[in-house]
MIKOLNU-881568 format. One record per residue (C-alpha): residue number from 1; x, y, z. Coordinates in steps of 0.02 Angstrom, whole numbers, padded with zeros to 5 digits. Layout:
     k       c1       c2       c3
   NUM        X        Y        Z
...
//
This chain:
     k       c1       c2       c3
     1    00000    00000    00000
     2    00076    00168   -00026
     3    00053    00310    00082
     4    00061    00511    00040
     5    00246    00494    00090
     6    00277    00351   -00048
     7    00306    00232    00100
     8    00271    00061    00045
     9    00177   -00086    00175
    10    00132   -00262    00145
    11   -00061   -00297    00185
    12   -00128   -00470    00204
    13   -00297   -00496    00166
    14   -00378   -00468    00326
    15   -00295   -00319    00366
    16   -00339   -00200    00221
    17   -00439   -00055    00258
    18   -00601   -00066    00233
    19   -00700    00108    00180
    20   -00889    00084    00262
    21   -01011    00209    00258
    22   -01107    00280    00391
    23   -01291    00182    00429
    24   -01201    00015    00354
    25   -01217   -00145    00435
    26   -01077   -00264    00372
    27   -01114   -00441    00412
    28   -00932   -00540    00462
    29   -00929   -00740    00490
    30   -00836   -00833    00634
    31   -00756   -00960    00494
    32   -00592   -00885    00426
    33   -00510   -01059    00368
    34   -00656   -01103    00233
    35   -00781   -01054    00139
    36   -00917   -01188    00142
    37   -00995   -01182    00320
    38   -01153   -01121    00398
    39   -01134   -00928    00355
    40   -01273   -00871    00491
    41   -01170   -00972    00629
    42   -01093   -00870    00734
    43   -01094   -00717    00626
    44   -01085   -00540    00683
    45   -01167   -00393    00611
    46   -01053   -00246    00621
    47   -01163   -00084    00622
    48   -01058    00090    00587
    49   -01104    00262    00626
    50   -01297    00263    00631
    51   -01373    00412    00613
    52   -01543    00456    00701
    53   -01691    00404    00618
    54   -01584    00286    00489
    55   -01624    00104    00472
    56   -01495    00007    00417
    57   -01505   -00216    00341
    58   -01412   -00328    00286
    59   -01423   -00520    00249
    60   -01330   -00669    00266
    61   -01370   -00810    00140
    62   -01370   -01006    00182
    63   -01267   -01115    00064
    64   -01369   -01139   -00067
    65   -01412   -00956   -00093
    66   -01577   -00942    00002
    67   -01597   -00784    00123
    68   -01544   -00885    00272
    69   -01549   -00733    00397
    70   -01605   -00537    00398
    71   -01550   -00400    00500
    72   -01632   -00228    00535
    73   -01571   -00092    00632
    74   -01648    00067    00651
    75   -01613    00226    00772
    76   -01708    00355    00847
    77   -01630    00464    00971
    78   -01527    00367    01100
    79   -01622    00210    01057
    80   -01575    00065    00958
    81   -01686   -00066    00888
    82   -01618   -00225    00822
    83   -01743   -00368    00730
    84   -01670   -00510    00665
    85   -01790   -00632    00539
    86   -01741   -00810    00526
    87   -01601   -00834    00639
    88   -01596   -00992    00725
    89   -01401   -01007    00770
    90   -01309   -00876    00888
    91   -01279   -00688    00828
    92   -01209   -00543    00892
    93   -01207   -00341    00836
    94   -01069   -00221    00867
    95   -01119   -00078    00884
    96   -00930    00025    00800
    97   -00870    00176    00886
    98   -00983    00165    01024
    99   -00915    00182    01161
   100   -01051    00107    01322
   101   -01227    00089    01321
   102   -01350    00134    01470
   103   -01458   -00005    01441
   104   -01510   -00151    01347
   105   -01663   -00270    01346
   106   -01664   -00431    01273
   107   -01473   -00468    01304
   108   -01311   -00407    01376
   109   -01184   -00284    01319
   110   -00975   -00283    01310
   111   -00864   -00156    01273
   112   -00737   -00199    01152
   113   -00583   -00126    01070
   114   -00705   -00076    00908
   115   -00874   -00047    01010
   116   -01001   -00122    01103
   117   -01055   -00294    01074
   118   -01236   -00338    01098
   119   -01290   -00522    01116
   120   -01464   -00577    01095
   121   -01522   -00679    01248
   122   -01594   -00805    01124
   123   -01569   -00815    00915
   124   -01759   -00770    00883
   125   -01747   -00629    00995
   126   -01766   -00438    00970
   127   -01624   -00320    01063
   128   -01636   -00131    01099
   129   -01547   -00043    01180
   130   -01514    00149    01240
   131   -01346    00249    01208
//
């Protein structure tokens, strides 16, 4: 990669800088090592920079191709709502460049080096929660 100073780095795949833009939800799996598995296992929806009164989706297909699992996010104010259609394996959302949350119902909440990580209390299950 070269820089404004003509300064050259070697990047390996998973650690090229990714441009996202704001009220994007970017779906990332838990399988790095290949790429026939269960997509919607373990995946985690990374949401960046919601705006108020945005709603933000994004879906994660089984292997055939099929919409295997759907994810909406919308904002208003300091609250978050999070729906997720057809999941029946575990999920999570972080929530990028957030730093805490005051409260959340339907799950629990970790800060993490990129955000705060909300996990549902069950697959099927809604999540909201207040910045």
């Amino acid at each position: 990669m070269l820089d404004t100073q003509g300064v050259r780095e070697q990047q390996g795949f998973m650690s090229l800088p990714l441009m996202v833009r704001a009220n994007s939800v970017i779906p990332v799996e838990s399988v790095e090592d290949r790429p026939d598995y269960e997509y919607a296992d373990g995946v985690t929806f990374h949401v960046f920079a919601l705006e108020d009164g945005a709603t933000a989706s994004a879906r994660v297909p089984a292997l055939d191709g099929s919409p295997s699992t759907e994810i909406s996010v919308a904002r208003v104010c300091d609250a978050i709502g999070i729906k997720v259609d057809g999941a029946t394996k575990p999920w999570s959302v972080v929530l990028r460049g957030v730093e805490g949350v005051a409260l959340v119902e339907g799950g629990t909440a970790e800060t993490e080096t990129n955000g705060v990580r909300l996990n549902p209390a069950a697959p099927d299950g809604a999540l909201a929660a207040r910045l």
